[in-house]
PyMOL commands that place a pseudoatom at each C-alpha (Angstrom):
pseudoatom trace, name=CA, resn=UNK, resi=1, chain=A, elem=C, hetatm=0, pos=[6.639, 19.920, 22.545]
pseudoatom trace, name=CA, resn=UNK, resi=2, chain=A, elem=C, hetatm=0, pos=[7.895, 16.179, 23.116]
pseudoatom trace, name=CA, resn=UNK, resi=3, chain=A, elem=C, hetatm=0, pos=[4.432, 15.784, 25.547]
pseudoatom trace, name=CA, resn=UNK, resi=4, chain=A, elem=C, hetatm=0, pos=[2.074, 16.998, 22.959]
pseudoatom trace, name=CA, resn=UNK, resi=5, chain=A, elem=C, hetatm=0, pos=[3.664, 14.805, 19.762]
pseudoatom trace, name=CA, resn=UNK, resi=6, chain=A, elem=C, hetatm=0, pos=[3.354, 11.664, 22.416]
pseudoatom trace, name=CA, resn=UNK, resi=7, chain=A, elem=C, hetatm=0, pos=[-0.278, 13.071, 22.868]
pseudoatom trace, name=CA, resn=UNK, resi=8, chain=A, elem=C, hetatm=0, pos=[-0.692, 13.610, 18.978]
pseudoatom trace, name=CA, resn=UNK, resi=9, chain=A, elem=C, hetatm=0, pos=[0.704, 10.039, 18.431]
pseudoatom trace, name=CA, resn=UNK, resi=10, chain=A, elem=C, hetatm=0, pos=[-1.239, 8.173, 21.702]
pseudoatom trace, name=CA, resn=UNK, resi=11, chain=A, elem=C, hetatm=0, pos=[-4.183, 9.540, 20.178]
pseudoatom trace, name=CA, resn=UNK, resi=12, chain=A, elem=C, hetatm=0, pos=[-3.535, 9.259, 16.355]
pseudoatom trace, name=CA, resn=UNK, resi=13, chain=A, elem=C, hetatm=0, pos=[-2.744, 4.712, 17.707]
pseudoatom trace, name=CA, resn=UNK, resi=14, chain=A, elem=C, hetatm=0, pos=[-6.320, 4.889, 19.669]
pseudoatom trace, name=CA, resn=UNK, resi=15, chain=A, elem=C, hetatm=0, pos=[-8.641, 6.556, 16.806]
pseudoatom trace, name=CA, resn=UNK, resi=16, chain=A, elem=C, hetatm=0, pos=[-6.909, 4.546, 14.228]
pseudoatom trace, name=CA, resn=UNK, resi=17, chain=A, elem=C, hetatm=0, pos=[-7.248, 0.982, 16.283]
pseudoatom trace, name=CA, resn=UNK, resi=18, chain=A, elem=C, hetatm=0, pos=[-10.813, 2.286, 17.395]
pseudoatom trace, name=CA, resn=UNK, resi=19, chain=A, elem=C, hetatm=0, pos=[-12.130, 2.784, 13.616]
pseudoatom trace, name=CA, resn=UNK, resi=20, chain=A, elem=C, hetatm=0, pos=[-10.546, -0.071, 12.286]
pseudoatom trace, name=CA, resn=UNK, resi=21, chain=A, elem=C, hetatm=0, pos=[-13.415, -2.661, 13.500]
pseudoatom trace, name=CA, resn=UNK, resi=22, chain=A, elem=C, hetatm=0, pos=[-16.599, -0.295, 12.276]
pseudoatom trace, name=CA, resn=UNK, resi=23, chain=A, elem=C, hetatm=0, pos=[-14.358, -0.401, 8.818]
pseudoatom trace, name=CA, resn=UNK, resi=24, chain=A, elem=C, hetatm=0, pos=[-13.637, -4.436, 8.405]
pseudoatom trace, name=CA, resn=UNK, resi=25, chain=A, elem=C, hetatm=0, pos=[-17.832, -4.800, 9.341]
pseudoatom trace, name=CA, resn=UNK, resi=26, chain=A, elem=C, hetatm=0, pos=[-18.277, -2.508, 5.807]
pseudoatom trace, name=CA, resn=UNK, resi=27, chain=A, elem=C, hetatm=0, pos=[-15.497, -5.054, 4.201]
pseudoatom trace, name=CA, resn=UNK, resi=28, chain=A, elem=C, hetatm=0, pos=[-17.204, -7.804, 5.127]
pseudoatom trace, name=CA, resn=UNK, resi=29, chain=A, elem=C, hetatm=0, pos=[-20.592, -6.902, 4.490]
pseudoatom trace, name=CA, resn=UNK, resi=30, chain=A, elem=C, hetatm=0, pos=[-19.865, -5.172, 1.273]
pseudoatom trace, name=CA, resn=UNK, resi=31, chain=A, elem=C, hetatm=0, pos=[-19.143, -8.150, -0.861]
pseudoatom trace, name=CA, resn=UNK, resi=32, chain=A, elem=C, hetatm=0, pos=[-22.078, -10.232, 0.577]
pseudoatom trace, name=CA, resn=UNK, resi=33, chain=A, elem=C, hetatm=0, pos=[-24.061, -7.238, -1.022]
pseudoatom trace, name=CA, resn=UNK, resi=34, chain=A, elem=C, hetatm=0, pos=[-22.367, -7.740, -4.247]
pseudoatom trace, name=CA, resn=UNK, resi=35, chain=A, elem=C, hetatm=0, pos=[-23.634, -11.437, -4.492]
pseudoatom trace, name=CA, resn=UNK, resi=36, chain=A, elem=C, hetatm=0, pos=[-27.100, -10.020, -4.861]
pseudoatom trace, name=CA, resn=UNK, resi=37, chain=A, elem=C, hetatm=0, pos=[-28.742, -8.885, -7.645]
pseudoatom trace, name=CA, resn=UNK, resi=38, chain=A, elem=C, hetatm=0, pos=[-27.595, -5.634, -8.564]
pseudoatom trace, name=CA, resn=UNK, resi=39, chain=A, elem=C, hetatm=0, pos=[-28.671, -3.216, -11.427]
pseudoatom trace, name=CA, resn=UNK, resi=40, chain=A, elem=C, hetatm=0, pos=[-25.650, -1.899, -12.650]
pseudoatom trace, name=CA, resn=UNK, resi=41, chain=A, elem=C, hetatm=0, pos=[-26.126, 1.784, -10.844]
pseudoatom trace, name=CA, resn=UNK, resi=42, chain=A, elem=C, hetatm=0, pos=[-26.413, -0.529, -7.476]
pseudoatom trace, name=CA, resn=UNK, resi=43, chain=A, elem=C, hetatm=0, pos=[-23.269, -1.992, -8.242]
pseudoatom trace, name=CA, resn=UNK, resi=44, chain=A, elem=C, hetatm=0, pos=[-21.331, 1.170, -9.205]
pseudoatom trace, name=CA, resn=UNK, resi=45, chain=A, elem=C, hetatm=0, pos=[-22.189, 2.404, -5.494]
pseudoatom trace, name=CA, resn=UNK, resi=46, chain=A, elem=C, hetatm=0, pos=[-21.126, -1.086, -3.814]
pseudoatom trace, name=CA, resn=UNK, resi=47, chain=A, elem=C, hetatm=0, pos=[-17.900, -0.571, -5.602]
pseudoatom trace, name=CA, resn=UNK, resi=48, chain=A, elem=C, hetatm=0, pos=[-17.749, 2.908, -4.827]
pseudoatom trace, name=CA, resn=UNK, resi=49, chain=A, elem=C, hetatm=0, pos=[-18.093, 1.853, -0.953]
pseudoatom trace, name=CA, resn=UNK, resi=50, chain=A, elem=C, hetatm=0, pos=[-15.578, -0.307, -1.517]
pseudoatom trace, name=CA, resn=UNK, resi=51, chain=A, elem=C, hetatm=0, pos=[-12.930, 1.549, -3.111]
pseudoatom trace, name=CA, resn=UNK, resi=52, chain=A, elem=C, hetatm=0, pos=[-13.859, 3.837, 0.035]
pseudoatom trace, name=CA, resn=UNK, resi=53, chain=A, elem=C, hetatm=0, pos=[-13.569, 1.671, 2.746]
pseudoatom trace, name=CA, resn=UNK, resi=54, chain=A, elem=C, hetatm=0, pos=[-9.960, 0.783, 1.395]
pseudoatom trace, name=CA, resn=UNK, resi=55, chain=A, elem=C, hetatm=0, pos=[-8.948, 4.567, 1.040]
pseudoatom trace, name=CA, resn=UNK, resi=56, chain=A, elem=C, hetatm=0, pos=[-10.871, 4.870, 4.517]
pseudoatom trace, name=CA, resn=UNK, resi=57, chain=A, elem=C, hetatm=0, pos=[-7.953, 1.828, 5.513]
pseudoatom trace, name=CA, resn=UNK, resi=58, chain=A, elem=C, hetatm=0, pos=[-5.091, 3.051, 3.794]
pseudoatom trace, name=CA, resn=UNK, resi=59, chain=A, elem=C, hetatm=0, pos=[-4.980, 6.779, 5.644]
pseudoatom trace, name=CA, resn=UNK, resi=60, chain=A, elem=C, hetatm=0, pos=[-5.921, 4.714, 8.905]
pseudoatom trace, name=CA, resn=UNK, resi=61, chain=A, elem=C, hetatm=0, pos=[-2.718, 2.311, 8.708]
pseudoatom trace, name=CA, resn=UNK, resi=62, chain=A, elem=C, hetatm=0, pos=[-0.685, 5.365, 7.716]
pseudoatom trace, name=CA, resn=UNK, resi=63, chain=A, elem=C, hetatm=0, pos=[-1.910, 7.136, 10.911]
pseudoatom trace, name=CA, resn=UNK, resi=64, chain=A, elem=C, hetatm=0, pos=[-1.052, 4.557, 12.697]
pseudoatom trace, name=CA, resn=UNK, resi=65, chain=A, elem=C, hetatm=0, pos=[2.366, 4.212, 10.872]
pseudoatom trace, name=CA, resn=UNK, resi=66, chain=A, elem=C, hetatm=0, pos=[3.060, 7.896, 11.646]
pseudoatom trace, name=CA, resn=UNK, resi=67, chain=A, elem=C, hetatm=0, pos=[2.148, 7.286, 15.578]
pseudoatom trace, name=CA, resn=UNK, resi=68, chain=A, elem=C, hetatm=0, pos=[4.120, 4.556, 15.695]
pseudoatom trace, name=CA, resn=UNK, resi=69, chain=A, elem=C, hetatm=0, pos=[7.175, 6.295, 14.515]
pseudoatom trace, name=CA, resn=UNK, resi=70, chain=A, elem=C, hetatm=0, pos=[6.931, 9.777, 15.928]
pseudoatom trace, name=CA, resn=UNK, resi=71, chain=A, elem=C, hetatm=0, pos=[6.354, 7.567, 20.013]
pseudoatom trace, name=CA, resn=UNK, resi=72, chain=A, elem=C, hetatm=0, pos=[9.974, 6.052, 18.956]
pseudoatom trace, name=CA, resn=UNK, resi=73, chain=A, elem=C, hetatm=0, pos=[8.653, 2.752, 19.043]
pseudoatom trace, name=CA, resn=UNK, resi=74, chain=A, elem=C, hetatm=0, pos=[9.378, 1.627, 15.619]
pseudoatom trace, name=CA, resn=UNK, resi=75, chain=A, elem=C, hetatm=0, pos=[12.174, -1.258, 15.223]
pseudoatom trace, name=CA, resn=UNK, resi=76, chain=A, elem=C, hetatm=0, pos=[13.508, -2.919, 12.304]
pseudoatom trace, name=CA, resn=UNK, resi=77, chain=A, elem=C, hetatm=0, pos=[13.400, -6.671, 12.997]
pseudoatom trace, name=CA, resn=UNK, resi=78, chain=A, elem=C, hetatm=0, pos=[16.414, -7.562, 10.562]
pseudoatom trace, name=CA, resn=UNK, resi=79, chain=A, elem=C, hetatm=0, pos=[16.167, -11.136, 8.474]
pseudoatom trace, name=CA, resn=UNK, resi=80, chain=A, elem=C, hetatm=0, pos=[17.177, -12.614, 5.208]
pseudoatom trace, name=CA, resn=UNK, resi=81, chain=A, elem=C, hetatm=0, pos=[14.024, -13.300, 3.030]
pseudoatom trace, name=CA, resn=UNK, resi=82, chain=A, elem=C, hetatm=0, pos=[13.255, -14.529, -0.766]
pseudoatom trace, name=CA, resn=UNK, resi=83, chain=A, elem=C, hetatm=0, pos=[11.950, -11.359, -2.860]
pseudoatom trace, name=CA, resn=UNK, resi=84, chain=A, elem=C, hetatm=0, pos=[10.918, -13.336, -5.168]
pseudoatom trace, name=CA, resn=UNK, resi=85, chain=A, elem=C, hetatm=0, pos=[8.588, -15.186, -2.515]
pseudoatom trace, name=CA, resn=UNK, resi=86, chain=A, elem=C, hetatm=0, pos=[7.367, -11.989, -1.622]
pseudoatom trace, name=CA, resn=UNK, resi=87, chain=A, elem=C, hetatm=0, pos=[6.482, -10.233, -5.097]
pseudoatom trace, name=CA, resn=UNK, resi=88, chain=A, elem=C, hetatm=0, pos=[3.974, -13.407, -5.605]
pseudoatom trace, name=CA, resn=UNK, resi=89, chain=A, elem=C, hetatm=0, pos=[2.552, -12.705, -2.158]
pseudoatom trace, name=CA, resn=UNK, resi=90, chain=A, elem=C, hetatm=0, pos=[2.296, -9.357, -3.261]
pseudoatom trace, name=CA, resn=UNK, resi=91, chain=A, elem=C, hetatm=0, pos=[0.495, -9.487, -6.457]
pseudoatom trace, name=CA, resn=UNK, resi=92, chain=A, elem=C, hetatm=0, pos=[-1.901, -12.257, -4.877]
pseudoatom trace, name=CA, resn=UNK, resi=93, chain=A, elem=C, hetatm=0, pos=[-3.210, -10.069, -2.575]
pseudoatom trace, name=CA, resn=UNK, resi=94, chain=A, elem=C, hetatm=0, pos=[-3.682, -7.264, -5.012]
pseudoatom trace, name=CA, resn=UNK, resi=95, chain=A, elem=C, hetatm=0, pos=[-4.375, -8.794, -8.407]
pseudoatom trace, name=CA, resn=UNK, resi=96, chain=A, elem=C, hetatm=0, pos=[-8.091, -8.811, -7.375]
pseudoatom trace, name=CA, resn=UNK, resi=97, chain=A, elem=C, hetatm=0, pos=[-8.169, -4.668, -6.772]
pseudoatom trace, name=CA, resn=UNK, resi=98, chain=A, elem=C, hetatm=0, pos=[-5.785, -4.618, -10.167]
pseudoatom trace, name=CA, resn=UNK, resi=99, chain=A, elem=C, hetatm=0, pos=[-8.386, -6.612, -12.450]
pseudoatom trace, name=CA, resn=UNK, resi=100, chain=A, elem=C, hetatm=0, pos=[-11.036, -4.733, -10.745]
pseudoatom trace, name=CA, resn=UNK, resi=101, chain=A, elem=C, hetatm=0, pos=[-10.127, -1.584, -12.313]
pseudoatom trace, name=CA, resn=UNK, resi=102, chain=A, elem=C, hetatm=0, pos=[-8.530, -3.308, -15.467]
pseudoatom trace, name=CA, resn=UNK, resi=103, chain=A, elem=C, hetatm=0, pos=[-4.620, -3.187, -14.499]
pseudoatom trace, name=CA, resn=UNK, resi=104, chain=A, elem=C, hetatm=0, pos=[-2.336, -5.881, -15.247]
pseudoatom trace, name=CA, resn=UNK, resi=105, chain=A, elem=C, hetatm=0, pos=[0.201, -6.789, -12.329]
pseudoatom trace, name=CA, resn=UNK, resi=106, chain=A, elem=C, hetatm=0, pos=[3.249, -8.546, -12.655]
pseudoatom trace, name=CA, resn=UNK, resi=107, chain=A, elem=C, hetatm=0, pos=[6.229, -8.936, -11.395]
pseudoatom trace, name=CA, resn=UNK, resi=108, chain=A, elem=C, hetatm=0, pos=[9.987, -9.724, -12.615]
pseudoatom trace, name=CA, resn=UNK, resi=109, chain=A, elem=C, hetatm=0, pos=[11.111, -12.756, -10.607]
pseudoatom trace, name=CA, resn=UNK, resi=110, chain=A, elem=C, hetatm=0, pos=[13.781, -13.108, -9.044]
pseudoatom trace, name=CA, resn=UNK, resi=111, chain=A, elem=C, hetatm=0, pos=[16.745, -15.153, -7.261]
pseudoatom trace, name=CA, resn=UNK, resi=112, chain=A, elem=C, hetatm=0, pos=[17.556, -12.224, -5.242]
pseudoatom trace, name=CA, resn=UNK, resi=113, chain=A, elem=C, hetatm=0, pos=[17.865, -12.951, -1.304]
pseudoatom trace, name=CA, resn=UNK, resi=114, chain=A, elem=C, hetatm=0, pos=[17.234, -9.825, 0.908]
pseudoatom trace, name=CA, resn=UNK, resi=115, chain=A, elem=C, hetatm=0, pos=[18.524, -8.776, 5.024]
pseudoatom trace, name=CA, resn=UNK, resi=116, chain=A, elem=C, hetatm=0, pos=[16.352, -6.612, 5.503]
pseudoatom trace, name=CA, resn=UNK, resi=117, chain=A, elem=C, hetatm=0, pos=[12.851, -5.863, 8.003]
pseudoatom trace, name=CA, resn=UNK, resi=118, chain=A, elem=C, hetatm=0, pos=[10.197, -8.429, 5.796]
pseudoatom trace, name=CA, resn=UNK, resi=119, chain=A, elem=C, hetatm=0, pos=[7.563, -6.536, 7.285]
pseudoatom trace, name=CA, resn=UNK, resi=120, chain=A, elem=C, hetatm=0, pos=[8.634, -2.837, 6.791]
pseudoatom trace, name=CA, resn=UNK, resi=121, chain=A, elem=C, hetatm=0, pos=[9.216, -3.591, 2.925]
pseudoatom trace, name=CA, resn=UNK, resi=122, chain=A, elem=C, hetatm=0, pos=[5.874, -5.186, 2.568]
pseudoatom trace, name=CA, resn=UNK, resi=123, chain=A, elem=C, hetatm=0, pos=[4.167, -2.738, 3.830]
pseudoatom trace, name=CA, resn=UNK, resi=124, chain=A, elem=C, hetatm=0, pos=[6.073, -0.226, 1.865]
pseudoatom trace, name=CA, resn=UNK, resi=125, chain=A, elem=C, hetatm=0, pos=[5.261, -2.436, -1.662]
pseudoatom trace, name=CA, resn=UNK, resi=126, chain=A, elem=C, hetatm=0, pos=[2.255, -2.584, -0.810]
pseudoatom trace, name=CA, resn=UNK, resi=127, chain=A, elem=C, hetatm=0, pos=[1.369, 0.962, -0.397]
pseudoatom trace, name=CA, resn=UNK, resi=128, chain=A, elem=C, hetatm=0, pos=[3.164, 1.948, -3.113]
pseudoatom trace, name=CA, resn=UNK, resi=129, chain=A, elem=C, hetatm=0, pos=[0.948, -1.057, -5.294]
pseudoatom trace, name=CA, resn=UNK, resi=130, chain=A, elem=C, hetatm=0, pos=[-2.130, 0.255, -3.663]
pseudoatom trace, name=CA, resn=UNK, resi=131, chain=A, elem=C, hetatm=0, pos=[-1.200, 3.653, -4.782]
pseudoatom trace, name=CA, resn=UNK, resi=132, chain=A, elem=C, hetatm=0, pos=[-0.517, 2.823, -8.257]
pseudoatom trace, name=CA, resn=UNK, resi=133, chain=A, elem=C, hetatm=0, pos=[-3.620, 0.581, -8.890]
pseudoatom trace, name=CA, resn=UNK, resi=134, chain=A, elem=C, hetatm=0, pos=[-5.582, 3.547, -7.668]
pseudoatom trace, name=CA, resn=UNK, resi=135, chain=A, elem=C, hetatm=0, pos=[-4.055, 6.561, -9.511]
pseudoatom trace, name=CA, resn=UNK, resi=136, chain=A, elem=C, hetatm=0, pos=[-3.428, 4.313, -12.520]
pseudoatom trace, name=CA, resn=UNK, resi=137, chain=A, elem=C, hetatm=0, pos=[-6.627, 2.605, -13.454]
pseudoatom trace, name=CA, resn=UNK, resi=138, chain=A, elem=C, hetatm=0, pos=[-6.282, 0.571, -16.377]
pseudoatom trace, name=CA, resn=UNK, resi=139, chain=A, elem=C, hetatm=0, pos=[-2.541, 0.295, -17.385]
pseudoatom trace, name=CA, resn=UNK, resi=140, chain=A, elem=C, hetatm=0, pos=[0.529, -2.006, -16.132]
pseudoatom trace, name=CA, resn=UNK, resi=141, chain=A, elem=C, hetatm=0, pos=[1.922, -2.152, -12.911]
pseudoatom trace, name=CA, resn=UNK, resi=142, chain=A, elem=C, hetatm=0, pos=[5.093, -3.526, -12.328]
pseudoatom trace, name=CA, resn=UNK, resi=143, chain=A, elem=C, hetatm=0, pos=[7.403, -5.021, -9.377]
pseudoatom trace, name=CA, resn=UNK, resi=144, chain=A, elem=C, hetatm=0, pos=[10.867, -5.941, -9.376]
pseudoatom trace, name=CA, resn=UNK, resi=145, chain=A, elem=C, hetatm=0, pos=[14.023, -5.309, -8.105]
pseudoatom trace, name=CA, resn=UNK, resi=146, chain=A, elem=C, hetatm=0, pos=[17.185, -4.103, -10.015]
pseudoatom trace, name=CA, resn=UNK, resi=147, chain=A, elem=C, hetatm=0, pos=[21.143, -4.489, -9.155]
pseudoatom trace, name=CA, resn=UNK, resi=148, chain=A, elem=C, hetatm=0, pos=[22.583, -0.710, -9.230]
pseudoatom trace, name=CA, resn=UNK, resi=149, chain=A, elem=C, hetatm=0, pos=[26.129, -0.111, -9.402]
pseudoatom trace, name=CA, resn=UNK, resi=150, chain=A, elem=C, hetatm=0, pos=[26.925, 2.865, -6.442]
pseudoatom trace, name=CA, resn=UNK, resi=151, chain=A, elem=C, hetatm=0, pos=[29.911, 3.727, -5.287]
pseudoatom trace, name=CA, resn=UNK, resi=152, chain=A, elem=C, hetatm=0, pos=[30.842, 1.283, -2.065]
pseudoatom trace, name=CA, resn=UNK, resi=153, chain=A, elem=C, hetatm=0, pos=[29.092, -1.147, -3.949]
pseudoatom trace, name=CA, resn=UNK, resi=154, chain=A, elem=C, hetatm=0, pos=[26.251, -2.809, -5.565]
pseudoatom trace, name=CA, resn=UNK, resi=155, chain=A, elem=C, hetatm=0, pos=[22.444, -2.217, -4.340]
pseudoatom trace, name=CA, resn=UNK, resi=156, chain=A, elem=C, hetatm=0, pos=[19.401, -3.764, -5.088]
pseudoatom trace, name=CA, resn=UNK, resi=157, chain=A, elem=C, hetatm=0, pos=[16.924, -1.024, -6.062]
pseudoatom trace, name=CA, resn=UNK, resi=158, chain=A, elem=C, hetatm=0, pos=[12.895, -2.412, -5.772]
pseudoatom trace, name=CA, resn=UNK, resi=159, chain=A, elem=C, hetatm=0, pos=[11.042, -0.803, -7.819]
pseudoatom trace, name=CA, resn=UNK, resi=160, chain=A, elem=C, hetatm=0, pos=[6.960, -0.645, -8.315]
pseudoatom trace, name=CA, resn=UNK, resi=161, chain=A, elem=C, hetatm=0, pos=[6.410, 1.207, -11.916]
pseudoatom trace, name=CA, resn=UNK, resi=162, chain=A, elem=C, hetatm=0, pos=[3.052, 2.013, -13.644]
pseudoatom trace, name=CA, resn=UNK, resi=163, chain=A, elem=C, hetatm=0, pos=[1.889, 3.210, -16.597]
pseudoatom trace, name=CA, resn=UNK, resi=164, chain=A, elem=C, hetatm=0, pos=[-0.145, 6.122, -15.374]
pseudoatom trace, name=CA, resn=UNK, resi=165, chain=A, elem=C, hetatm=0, pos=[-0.154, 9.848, -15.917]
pseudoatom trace, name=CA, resn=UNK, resi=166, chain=A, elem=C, hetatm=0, pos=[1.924, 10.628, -12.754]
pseudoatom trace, name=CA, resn=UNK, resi=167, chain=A, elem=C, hetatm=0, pos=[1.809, 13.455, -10.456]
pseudoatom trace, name=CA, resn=UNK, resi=168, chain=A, elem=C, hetatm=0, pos=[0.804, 17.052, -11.608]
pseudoatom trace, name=CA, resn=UNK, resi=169, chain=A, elem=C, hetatm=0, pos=[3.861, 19.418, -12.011]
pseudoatom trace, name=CA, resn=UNK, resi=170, chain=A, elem=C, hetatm=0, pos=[1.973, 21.606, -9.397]
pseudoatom trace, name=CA, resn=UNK, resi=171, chain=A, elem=C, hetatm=0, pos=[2.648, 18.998, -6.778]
pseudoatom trace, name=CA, resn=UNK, resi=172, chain=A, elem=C, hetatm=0, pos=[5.949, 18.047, -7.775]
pseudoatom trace, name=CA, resn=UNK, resi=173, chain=A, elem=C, hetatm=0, pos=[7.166, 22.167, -7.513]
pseudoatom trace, name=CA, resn=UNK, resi=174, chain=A, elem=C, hetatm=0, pos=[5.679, 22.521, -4.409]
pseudoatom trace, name=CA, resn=UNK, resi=175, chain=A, elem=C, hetatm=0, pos=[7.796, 19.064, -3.073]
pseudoatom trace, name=CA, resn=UNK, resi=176, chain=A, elem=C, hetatm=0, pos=[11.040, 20.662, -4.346]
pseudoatom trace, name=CA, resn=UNK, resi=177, chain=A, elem=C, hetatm=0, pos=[10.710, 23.983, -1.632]
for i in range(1, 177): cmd.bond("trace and resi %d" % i, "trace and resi %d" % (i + 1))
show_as sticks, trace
zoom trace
């Protein structure tokens, strides 16, 4: 069993890395086709390509997230970092893909210092912004991070919160099995 998930996660790294270049050619090319004259069907299937291409990106990284994990290789590289700092970076990169389908994104700042992996909790903000621009077209998202009283002491609690319809109780049961 511990040969074939190495197997499952070898190949799951080498599909994902090998499908990554055909999809940043469609990235790239897709916008130079934008700058042309479109009629507004034209455009609705550039944007359509685009939207997925992203998706196509999003379940590749996760493959490769999943690989990386199940092979054992995945280490926290610990460091004190500004959230604040990284909410901006955060909504820079995705206020395009927010406007794009009419969100607003915003985020509360902060003075808050974090010791924590910079990289593991970007990539976790982001997916969770990705996910919420996409499932909530048209409505507020929201980053920040909130002090929680616990017992043992305080924690910060980041949070990404939109205004959209949420999950269907049918998915939620089945998650509570």
């Amino acid at each position: 069993t511990a040969r074939a998930n190495l197997e499952k996660s070898r190949f799951l790294a080498q599909a994902s890395h090998d499908l990554r270049h055909p999809l940043r050619a469609i990235c790239l090319l897709v916008p130079q086709l934008r700058q042309a004259p479109l009629n507004p069907a034209q455009y609705e299937v550039t944007r359509r390509i685009d939207e997925a291409v992203h998706n196509a990106g999003d379940l590749l990284q996760r493959f490769l997230d999943i690989s990386i994990i199940e092979a054992g290789r995945l280490e926290a590289r610990m460091g004190t970092f500004d959230l604040n700092t990284l909410f901006q970076e955060l909504v820079v990169q995705n206020r395009p893909a927010a406007e794009h389908v009419g969100s607003r994104l915003y985020f509360v700042p902060t003075r808050r210092w974090v010791n924590a992996d910079r990289t593991f909790i970007r990539t976790m903000l982001q997916n969770l912004i990705s996910n919420a621009i996409r499932h909530a077209p048209g409505t507020r998202v929201l980053i920040g991070g909130r002090l929680r009283s616990r017992p043992g002491g305080n924690h910060l609690a980041i949070q990404v919160v939109d205004c959209g319809p949420g999950m269907p109780d049918a998915v939620l049961n089945g998650w509570k099995t």
